[in-house]
C-alpha positions as CSV (number, residue, x, y, z in Angstrom):
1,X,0.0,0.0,0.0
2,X,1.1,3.6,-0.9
3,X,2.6,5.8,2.4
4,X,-0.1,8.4,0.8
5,X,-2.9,6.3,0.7
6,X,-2.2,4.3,4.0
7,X,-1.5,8.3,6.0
8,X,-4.8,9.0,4.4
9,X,-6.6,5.9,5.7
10,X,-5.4,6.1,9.4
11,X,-6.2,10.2,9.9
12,X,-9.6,9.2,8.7
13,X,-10.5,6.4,10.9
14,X,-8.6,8.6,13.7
15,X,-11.5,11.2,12.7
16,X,-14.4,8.6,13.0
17,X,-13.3,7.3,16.4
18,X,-13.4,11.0,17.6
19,X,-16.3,12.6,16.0
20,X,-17.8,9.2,18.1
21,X,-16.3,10.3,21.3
22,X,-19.3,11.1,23.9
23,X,-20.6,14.6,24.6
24,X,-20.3,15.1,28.1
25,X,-24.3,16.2,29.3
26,X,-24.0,14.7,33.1
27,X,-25.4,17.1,35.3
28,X,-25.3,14.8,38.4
29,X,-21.8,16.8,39.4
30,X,-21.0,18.7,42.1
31,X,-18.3,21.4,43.2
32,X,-16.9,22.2,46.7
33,X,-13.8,24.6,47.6
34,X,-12.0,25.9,50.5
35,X,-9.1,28.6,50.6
36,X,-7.5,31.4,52.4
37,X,-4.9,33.6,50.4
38,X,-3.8,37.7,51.2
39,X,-0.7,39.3,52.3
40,X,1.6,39.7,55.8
41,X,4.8,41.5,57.3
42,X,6.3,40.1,60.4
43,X,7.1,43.4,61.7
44,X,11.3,42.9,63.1
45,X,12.1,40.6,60.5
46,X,13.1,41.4,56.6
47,X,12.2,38.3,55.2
48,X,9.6,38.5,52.1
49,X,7.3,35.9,53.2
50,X,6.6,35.9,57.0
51,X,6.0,32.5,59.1
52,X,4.1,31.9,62.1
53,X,4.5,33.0,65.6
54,X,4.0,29.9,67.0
55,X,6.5,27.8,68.7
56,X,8.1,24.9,66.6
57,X,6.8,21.5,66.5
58,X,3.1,22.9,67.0
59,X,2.1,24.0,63.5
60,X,-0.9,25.5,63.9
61,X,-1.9,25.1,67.0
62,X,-1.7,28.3,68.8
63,X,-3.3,29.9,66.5
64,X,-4.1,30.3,62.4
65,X,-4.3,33.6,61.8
66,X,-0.7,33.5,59.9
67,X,-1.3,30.5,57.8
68,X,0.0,30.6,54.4
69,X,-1.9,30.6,51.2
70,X,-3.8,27.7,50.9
71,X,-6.4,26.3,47.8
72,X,-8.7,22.9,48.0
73,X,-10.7,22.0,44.8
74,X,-13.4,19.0,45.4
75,X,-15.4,17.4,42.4
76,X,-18.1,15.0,43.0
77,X,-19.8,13.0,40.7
78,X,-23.0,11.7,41.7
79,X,-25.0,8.3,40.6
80,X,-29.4,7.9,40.8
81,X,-29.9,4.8,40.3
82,X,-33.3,3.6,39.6
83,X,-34.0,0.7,41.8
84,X,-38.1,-0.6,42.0
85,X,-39.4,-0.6,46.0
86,X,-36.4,0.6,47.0
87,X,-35.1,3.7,48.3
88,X,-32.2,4.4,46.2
89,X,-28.9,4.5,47.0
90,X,-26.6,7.3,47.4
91,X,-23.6,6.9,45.4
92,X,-20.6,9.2,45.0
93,X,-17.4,9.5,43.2
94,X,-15.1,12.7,44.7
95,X,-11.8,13.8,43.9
96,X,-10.0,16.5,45.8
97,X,-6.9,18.2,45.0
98,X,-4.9,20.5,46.9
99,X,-2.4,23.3,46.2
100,X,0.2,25.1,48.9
101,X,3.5,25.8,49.4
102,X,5.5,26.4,52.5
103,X,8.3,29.0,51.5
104,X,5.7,31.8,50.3
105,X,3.6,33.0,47.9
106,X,0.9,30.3,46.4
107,X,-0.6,32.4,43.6
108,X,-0.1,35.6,41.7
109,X,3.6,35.8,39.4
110,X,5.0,32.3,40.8
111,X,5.4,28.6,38.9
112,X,6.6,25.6,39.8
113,X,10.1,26.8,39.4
114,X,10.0,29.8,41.2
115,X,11.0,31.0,45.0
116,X,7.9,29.6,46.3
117,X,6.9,26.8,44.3
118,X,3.8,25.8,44.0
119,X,3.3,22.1,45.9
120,X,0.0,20.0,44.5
121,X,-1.3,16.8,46.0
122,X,-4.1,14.9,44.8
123,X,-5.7,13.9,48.6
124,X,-8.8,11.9,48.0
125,X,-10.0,9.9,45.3
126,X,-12.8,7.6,46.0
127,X,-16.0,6.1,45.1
128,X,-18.8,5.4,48.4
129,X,-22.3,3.8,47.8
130,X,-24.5,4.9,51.2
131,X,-27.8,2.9,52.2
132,X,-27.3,0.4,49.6
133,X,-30.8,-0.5,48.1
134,X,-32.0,1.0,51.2
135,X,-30.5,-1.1,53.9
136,X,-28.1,0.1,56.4
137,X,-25.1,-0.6,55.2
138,X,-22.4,1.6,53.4
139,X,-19.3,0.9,51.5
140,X,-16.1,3.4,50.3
141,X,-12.6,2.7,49.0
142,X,-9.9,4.7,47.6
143,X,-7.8,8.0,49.5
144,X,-9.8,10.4,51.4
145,X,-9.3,13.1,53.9
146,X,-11.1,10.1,56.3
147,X,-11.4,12.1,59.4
148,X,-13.9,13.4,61.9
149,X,-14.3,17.1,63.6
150,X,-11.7,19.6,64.0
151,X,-10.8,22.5,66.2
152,X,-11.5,25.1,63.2
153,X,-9.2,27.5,65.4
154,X,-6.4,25.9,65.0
155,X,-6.9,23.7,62.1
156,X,-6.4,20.8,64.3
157,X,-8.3,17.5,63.3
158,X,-7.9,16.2,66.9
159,X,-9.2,12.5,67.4
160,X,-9.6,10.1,64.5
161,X,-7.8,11.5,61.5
162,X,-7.3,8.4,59.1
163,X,-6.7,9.9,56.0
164,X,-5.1,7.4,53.5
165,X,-5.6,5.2,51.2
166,X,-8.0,2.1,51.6
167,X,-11.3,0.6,52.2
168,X,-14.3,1.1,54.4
169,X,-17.8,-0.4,55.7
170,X,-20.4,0.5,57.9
171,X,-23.5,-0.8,59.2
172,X,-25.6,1.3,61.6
173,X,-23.6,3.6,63.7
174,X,-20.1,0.9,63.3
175,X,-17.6,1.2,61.1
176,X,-14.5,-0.8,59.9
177,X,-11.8,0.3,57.7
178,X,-8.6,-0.4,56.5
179,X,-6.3,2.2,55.7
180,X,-2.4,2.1,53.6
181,X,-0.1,5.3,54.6
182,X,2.1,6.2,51.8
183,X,5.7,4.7,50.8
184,X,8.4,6.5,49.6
185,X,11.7,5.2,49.3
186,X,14.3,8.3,51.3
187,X,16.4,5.6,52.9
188,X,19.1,7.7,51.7
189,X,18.6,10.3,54.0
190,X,16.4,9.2,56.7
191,X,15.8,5.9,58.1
192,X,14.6,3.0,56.1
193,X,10.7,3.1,57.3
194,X,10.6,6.7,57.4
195,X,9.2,9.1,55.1
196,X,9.3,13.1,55.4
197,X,6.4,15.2,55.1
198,X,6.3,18.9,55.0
199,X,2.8,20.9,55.6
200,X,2.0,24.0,57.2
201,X,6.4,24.9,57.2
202,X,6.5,22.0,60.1
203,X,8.5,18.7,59.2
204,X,7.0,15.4,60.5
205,X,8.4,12.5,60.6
206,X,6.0,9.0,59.4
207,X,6.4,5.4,59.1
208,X,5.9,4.0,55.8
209,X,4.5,0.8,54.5
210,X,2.5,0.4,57.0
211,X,-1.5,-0.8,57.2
212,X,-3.9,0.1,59.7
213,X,-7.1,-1.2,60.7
214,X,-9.8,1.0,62.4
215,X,-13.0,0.2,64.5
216,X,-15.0,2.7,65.4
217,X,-19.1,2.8,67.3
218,X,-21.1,5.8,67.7
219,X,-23.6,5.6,70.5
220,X,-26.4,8.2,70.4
221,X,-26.6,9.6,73.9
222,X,-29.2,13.0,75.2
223,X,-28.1,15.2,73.0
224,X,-24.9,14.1,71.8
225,X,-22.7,11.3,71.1
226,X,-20.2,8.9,72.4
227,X,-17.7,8.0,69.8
228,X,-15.2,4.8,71.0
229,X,-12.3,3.9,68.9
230,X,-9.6,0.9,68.2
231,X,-6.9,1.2,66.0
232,X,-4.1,-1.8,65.0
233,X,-1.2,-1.1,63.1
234,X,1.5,-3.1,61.5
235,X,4.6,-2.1,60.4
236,X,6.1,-5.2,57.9
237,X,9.5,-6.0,58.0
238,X,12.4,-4.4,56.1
239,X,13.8,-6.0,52.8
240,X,17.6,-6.2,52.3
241,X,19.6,-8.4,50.3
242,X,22.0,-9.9,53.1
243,X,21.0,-10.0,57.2
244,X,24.1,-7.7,57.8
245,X,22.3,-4.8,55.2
246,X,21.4,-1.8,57.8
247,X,18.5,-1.4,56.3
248,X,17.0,-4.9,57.7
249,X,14.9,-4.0,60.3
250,X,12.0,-6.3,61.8
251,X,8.4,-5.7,61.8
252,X,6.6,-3.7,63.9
253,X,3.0,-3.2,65.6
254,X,0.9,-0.4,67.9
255,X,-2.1,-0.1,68.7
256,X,-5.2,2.7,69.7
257,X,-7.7,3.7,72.2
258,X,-10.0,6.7,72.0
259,X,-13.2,7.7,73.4
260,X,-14.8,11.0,72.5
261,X,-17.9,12.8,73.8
262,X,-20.1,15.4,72.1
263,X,-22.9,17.3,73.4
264,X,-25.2,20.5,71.6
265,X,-25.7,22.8,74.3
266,X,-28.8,25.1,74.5
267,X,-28.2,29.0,73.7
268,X,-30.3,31.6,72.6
269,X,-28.3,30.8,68.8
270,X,-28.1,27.3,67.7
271,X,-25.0,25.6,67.2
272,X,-23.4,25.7,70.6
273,X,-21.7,22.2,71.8
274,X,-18.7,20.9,74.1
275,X,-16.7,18.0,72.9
276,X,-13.9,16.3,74.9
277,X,-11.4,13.5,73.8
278,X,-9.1,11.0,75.5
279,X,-6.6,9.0,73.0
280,X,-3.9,7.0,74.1
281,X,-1.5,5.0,71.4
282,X,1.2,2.5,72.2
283,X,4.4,1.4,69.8
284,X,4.7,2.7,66.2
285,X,1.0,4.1,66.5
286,X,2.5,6.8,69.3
287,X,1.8,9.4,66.2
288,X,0.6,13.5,67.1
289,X,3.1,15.9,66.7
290,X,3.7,19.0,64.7
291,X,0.0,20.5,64.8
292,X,-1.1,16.8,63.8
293,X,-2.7,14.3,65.5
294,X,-2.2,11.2,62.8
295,X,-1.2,8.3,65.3
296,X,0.4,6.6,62.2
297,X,3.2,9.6,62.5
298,X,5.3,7.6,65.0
299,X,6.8,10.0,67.1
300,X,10.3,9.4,68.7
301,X,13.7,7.3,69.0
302,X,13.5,3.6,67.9
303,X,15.0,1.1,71.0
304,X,18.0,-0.4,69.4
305,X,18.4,-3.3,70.8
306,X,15.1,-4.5,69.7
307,X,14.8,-2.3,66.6
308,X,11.4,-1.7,67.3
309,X,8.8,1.0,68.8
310,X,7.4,-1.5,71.6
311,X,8.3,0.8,74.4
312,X,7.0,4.0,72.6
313,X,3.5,5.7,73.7
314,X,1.7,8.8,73.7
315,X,-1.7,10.4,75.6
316,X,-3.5,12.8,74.1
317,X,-6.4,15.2,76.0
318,X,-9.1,17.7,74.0
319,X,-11.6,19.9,75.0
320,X,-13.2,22.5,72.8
321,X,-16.4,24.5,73.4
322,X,-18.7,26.9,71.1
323,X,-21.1,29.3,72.8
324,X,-23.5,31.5,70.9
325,X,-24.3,33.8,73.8
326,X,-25.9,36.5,71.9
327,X,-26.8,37.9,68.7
328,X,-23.7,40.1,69.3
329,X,-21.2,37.3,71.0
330,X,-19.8,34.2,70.1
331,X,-17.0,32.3,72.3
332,X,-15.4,29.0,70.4
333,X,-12.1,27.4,72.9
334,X,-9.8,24.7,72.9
335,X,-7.4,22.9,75.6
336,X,-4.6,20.2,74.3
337,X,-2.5,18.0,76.2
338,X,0.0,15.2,74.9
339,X,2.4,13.8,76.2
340,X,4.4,11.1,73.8
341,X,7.7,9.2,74.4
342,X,9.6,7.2,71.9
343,X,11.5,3.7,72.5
344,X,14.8,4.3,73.4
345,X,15.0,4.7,77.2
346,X,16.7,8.3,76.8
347,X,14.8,10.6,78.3
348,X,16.2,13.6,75.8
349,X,17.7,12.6,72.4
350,X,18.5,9.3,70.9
351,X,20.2,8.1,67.3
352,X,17.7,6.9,64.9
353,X,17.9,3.4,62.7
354,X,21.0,4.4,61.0
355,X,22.1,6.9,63.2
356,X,22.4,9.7,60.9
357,X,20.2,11.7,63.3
358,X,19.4,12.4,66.5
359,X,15.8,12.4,67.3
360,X,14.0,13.8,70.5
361,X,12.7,11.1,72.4
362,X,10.7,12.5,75.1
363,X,8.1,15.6,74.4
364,X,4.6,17.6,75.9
365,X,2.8,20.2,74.5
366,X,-0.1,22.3,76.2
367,X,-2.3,24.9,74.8
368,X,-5.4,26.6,75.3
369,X,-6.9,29.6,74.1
370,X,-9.8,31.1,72.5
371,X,-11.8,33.0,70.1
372,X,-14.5,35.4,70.2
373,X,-16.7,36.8,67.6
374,X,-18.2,40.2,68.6
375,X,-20.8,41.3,65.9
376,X,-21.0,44.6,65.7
377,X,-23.4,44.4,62.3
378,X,-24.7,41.8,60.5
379,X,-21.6,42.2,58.1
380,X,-19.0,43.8,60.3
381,X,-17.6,41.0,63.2
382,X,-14.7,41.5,65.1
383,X,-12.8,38.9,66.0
384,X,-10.1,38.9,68.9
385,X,-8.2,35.4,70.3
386,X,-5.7,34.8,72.8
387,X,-3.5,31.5,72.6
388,X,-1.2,30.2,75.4
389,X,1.6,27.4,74.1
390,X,3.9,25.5,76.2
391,X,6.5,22.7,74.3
392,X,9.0,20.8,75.9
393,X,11.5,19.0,74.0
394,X,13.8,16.3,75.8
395,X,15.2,17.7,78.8
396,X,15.4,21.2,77.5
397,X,13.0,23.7,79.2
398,X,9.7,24.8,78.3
399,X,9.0,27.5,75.4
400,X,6.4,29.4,76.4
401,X,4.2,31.7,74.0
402,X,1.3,34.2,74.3
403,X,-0.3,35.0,71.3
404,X,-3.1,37.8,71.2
405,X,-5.0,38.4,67.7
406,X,-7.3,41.3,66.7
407,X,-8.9,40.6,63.4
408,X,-11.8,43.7,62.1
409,X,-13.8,41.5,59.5
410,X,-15.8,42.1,56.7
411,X,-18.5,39.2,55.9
412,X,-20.6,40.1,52.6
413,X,-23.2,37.7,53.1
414,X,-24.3,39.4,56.0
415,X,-24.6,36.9,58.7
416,X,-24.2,36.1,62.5
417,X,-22.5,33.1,62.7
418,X,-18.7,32.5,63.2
419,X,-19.0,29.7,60.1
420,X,-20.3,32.1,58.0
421,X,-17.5,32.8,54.8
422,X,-16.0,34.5,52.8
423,X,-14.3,36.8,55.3
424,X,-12.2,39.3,54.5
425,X,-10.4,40.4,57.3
426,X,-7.7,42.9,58.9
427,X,-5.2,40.9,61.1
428,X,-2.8,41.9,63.8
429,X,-0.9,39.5,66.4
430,X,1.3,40.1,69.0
431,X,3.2,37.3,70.6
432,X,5.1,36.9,73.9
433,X,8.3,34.0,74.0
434,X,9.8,33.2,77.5
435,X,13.6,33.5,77.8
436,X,14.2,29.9,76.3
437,X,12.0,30.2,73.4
438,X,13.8,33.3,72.1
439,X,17.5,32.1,72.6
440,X,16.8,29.2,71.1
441,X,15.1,30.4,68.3
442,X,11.8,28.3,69.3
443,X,9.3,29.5,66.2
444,X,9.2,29.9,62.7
445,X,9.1,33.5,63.1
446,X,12.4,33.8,65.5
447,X,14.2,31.6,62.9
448,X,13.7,34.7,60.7
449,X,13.9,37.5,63.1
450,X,16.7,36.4,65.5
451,X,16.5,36.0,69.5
452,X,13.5,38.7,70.6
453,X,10.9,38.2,74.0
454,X,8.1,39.9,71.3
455,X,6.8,39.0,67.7
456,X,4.2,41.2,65.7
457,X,2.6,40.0,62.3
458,X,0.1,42.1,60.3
459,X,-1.3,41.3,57.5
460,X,-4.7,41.6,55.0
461,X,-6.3,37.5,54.5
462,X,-9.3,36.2,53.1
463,X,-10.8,32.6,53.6
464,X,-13.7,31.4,52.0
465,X,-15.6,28.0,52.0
466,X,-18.6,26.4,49.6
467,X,-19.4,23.0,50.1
């Protein structure tokens, strides 16, 4: 056959197959987005994109009002399917992706190869069928941001964050899942079942490989809930080529405990409620550092003798309250404690697997603050917090921060209620370190200013929601 004649033949059945390509006409699709971008100036510092005022190893807690820009995109595509006598079943398909960066500037004149670079992560994609053919029973697998209530204030998802990858079922108020943390291979610079994760400008360390299996059983109470929780995690074993290789290391296991309680309290505005947590995680599920409280984030020194995490544990307390007073006053509060130790039997630093660093073994942090929302219109709030954050590393002292916000804020949909968005708002902090936290440099904000007992950060933000 001619080159002419057989070029000819293949761009016209290449034509045919696309002119038959579908039309998209779904209209069973959905959109949802969150996001918070503007501009800030630590005030004592001349670095062009200004970090947070809290101490280290705390991320956001303490406080958000600093956070970086920050953009979430959520499709959902959504099935009716036509089922006779029964009620139909609720079936979803929802993909999320999220864009940040944690050295400054997210959007605007910046690329991928800029100061700044833009970081994008695909968090959830997953199918769920709810009520199948009207029963109780639901079903989901895939990744999703699998996780429960947060303290909005300090973007702290504080009792059963699971986000992962992996599967799901629930009948009634039970569920069991499965969930996969993510593997990458850095065993050339941290060690072998380690990964490092970067959100928020706080590094975390997370075991890899790893699965976890998650019961969970709500029981309805006067109005509220209780919420218990069980978590098992397994850690498998290290692959090397010869039993001398330092990266053969044996399997590992932890395990979780949680109960949570949740109550709607009566005000003169609906919404109010008081919600209190008590999590404790033993071995390689010790996880809950760095503003996160993922127990798969094993926290601390491995024991060496063993090569394991079986000493290794961590308690975690929440308590976090919303009042509606008033039409003109709204009060949302928080209190964390945890207290986490690794394996090693050092009660300050110990060398991890390969001993290329030395890892704090032993660590509490305590906060508390809180938030009020004084409407002075139904589009003009003002919003004014005051944190208090204590972190001790090892056998170092305590930094110690005090952290007061005023934030004037405009809301153009013209409603009382502090989850009403967009906001636009003006923001001013002013933070207090103790003696040790500003010699030692204790927050993202001293690393760029130097040693100094005060921090100020102004700045002009917007946040906005639609789900």
């Amino acid at each position: 056959m001619k080159p002419k004649l057989l070029l000819f033949l293949t761009l016209f059945f290449s034509l045919g197959l696309f002119a038959q390509s579908p039309v998209i006409s779904n209209k069973l699709f959905s959109i949802g987005s969150y996001g918070r971008a503007g501009i800030g100036y630590g005030l004592g510092t001349e670095a062009a994109f200004p970090q947070s005022l809290n101490l280290n190893g705390m991320g956001s807690i303490g406080g958000r009002f600093e956070e970086n820009d920050y953009l979430e995109l959520a499709t959902g595509l959504h099935f009716n399917p036509k089922i006779a006598g029964k009620e139909s079943t609720k079936i979803s398909v929802q993909a999320r992706f999220a864009f940040y960066t944690t050295q400054g500037q997210l959007i605007g004149n910046v690329s991928n190869k800029s100061f700044g670079g833009i970081t994008t992560a695909l968090p959830e994609l997953f199918a769920e069928a709810k009520n199948i053919n009207g029963s109780e029973w639901s079903v989901w697998a895939g990744a999703r941001l699998f996780r429960g209530d947060d303290i909005h204030i300090i973007d702290h998802f504080y009792f059963d964050d699971h986000s992962g990858q992996g599967v799901g079922i629930q009948h009634k108020n039970t569920k069991f899942s499965v969930i996969f943390t993510g593997s990458i291979d850095t065993t050339s610079t941290l060690p072998p079942n380690f990964y490092l994760n970067i959100v928020n400008g706080t590094p975390t360390l997370g075991l890899r490989n790893r699965y976890i299996s998650i019961l969970e059983h709500e029981i309805q109470v006067k109005q509220g809930y209780v919420k218990l929780m069980g978590e098992f995690q397994r850690l498998p074993s290290g692959i090397a080529k010869d039993a001398t290789s330092e990266y053969s290391y044996p399997a590992d296991y932890g395990f979780v405990l949680g109960a949570k309680y949740n109550k709607s309290i009566s005000t003169k505005l609906p919404g109010s409620f008081n919600a209190i947590s008590l999590r404790y995680g033993s071995g390689i599920a010790n996880g809950g550092d760095g503003g996160s409280s993922r127990t798969y984030t094993t926290y601390g020194a491995p024991n060496l003798e063993t090569n394991s995490f079986r000493k290794a544990n961590s308690f975690a307390f929440t308590e976090t309250f919303l009042l509606n007073l008033s039409k003109k006053y709204s009060l949302n509060a928080y209190a964390i404690y945890t207290k986490s130790r690794g394996a090693s039997d050092s009660l300050n630093k110990a060398p991890d697997y390969l001993g290329k660093q030395m890892l704090f073994n032993r660590k509490q942090d305590i906060s508390f603050g809180a938030r009020g929302t004084y409407y002075v219109t139904d589009w003009f709030h003002v919003l004014h917090e005051l944190d208090f954050a204590w972190r001790k590393d090892g056998t170092q002292d305590f930094a110690q921060m005090t952290k007061f916000t005023i934030a004037p804020t405009l809301v153009p949909t013209a409603n009382r209620d502090v989850w009403e968005r967009p906001h636009f708002r003006f923001v001013y902090s002013i933070a207090h370190y103790n003696q040790f936290a500003a010699d030692n440099l204790y927050s993202p904000y001293l690393a760029q200013s130097g040693s100094k007992n005060w921090g100020q950060y102004i700045g002009v933000k917007m946040e906005y929601w639609i789900w």
